[in-house]
C-alpha positions, 0 to 999 in steps of 0.5 A: 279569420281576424288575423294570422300571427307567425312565431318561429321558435327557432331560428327563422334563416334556419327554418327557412333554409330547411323548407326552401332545401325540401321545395329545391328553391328558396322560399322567404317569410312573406310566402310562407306567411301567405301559404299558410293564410290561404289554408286557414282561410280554406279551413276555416271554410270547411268548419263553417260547412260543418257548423251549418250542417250540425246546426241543421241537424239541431233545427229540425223535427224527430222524424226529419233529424233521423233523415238528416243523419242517415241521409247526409254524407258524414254523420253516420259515416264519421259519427256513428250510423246511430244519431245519438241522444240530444245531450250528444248532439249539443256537445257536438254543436259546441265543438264546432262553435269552439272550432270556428271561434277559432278560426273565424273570430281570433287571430290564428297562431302558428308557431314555426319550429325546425323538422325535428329527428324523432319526427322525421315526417311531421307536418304539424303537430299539436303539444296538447294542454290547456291551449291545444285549440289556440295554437300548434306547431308547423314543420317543413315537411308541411310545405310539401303538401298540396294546398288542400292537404295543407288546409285539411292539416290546419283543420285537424290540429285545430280539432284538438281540444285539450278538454275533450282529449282528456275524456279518450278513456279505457274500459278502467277509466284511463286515458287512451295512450300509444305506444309513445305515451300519447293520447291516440289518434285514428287517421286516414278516412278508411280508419275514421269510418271503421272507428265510427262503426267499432266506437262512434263516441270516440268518433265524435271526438277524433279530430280526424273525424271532425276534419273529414266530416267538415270537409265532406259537407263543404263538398257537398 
């Protein structure tokens, strides 16, 4: 990581006083910025891990390729138990790319905003658009994560990617939205390795696949 800007887009006093009110003690600037740099840098650790995996995967012959997807802990698990064809893969390796571009070569953005009403336990959040991979949002509600989960939770927003959430489409051709008119998601493990076996090209794209993925391979 280069680098780690901190925008407050509402008032700081304000966003301040609302996490120290979450934590029950008072917590300034300068410990949030640290807080949030030391779950970027775990971040950007697992997008290695995943990178390194994937880049295996890509080096090795026919027969070892297959072993290395079957065998390892998260290929079929959060892909899809069939390895797919050469262009898939490749389009695999260049998410991860961008991902670690991201954490490990530019300065990592955040912009700090106020615990919104309709969003009553966000943590995070990733408005979409062309900049969807460069920065997100973080709410108070993060700062009562574990240091993992906060790791685990810069990882996923960052797994957004604006270009490949446009191609979450339907049988017609549609975008794949909610209820709330967004582009869904899956989350949880259970939920992304059910997604990987009921539909591994979508899989491939969620980003909480990608997060888990990530994870699992630096945990070896």
């Amino acid at each position: 990581m280069r680098g780690l800007t901190i925008i407050y887009v509402e008032d700081q006093d304000a966003i301040l006083a609302e996490i120290s009110a979450l934590l029950g003690r008072t917590i300034e600037a300068d410990e949030v910025e640290e807080i949030i740099r030391t779950a970027a840098l775990q971040a950007e650790q697992y997008a290695l891990a995943g990178q390194r995996l994937v880049r295996t995967l890509l080096d090795a012959s026919g027969a070892q390729r297959r072993q290395i997807w079957e065998g390892s802990p998260g290929f079929a698990r959060y892909m899809g138990e069939d390895m797919p064809g050469r262009i898939t893969r490749l389009a695999i390796a260049r998410r991860f790319r961008r991902l670690v571009r991201v954490l490990s070569n530019r300065t990592v953005i955040i912009r700090m905003r106020s615990q919104s009403t309709d969003r009553e336990s966000t943590p995070a959040l990733n408005r979409g658009g062309p900049f969807s991979h460069r920065t997100f949002q973080i709410l108070p509600k993060y700062f009562e994560r574990k240091p993992a989960r906060q790791a685990r939770t810069i990882l996923h927003e960052y797994c957004h990617n604006w270009m490949f959430d446009a191609r979450e489409r339907d049988a017609d051709g549609n975008t794949i939205r909610n209820a709330d008119g967004e582009i869904d998601r899956v989350y949880g493990r259970a939920e992304c390795e059910a997604l990987a076996l009921s539909d591994p090209a979508r899989a491939r794209r969620n980003p909480d696949n990608i997060t888990f993925f990530s994870i699992d391979a630096f945990n070896g």
